[in-house]
N, C-alpha and C positions, 0 to 999 in steps of 0.2 A: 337804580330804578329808571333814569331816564334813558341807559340804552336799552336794559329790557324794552321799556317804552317805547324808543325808534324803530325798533325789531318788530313789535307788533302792528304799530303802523304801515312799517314796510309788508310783511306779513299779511296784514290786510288788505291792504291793497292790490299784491296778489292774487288774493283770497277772490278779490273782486271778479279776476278773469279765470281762476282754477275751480271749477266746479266744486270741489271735496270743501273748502276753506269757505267759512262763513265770513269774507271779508270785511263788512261794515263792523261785525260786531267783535273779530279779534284788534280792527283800530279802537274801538272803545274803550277794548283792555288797556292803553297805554292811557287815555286818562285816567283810569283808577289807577293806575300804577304810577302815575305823579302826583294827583292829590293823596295818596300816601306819604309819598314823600315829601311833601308838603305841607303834612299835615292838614290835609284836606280844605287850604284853604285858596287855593288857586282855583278852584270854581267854585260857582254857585249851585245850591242843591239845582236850582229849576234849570241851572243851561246843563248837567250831568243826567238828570229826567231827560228833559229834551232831546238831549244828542243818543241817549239809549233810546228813547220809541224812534228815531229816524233810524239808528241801528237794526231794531227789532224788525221795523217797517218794511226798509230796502229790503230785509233779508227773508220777509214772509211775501213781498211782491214777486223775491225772485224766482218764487216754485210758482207763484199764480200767472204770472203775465205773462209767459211764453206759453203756457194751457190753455188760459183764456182767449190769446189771439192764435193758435194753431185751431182750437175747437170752432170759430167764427171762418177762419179760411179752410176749417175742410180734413184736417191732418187727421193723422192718429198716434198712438202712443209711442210708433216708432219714428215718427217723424221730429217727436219732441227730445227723443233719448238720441238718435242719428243729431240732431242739432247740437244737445249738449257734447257729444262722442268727438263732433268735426271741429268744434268749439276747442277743445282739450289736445287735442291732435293739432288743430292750426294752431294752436298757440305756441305746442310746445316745437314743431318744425318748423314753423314760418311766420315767424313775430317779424313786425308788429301784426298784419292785416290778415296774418292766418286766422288769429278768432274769428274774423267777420266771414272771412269767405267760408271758414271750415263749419262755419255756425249753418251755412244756409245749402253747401253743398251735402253736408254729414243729414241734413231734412230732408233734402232730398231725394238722395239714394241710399234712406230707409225708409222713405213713402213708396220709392218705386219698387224696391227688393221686400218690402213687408206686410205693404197694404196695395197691392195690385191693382185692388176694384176702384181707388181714389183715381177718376178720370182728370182729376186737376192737380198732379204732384206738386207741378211751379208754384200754383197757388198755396196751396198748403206750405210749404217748404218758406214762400215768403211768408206768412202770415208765424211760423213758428219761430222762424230769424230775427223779423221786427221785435216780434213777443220780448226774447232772450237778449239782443242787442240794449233795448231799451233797459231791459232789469239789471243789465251787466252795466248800462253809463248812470242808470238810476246808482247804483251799487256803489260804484266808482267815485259819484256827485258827495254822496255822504260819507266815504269814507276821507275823500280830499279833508274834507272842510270838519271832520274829527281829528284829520292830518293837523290842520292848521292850530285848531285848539291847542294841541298839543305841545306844536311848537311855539304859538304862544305863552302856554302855560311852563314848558320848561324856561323860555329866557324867564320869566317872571320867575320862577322859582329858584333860577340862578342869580336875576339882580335884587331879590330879597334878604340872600347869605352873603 
């Protein structure tokens, strides 16, 4: 169970910067998947609550807050999908800082090739990048620190046997 468990952590986190992958909440899996094997006694019900709504949380923020701040700077629908598109694309050709640049160039030039009549692409284009950057280190913040559980909870589950 516990390399399942590392697997999904790792996975998750991932998950964080791959668009498809619910990252916060496949790291969660790997605490169920030690208080199994531990007979559910390596956490407490309220930090296993707890760490699922910050799971739930990051992972309902992440469709909201690049919509919410592309819709306040102006964007349109393609500016949000060109962010997520340059996001996935930088990642996978030009790690590390391809997410961030492919995040705001992919808004871009889908505001200028999609929505033409938007006189302020730059602006739009920043406003959907902050949005996405932020829900991606939001993402990333909760999944670490289910990271950590985890690896807390496995040495504890090994200096118990």
């Amino acid at each position: 169970m516990t390399v399942l468990g590392s697997g999904a952590v790792l996975l998750g986190i991932v998950g964080c910067v791959v668009p498809v992958v619910p990252g916060p909440i496949v790291s969660y899996l790997s605490l169920l998947l030690i208080s199994v094997a531990a007979g559910w006694s390596v956490y407490s019900a309220p930090t296993l609550v707890i760490l699922a709504i910050l799971a739930i949380g990051a992972t309902v923020l992440d469709s909201v807050l690049p919509a919410v701040s592309s819709r306040r700077a102006g964007a349109g629908r393609a500016g949000i999908w060109g962010s997520v598109l340059g996001m996935l694309i930088g990642t996978i050709f030009f790690p590390p800082f391809g997410m961030i640049i492919g995040a705001f160039l992919g808004a871009l030039l889908f505001e200028i090739v999609f929505n033409p009549e938007n006189r302020a692409p730059v602006k739009a284009a920043m406003g959907v990048f902050k949005g996405t950057l932020f829900a991606t280190l939001l993402k990333l913040l909760v999944a670490g620190i289910i990271g950590f559980y985890f690896v807390r909870g496995a040495i504890q589950s090994f200096s118990a046997a």
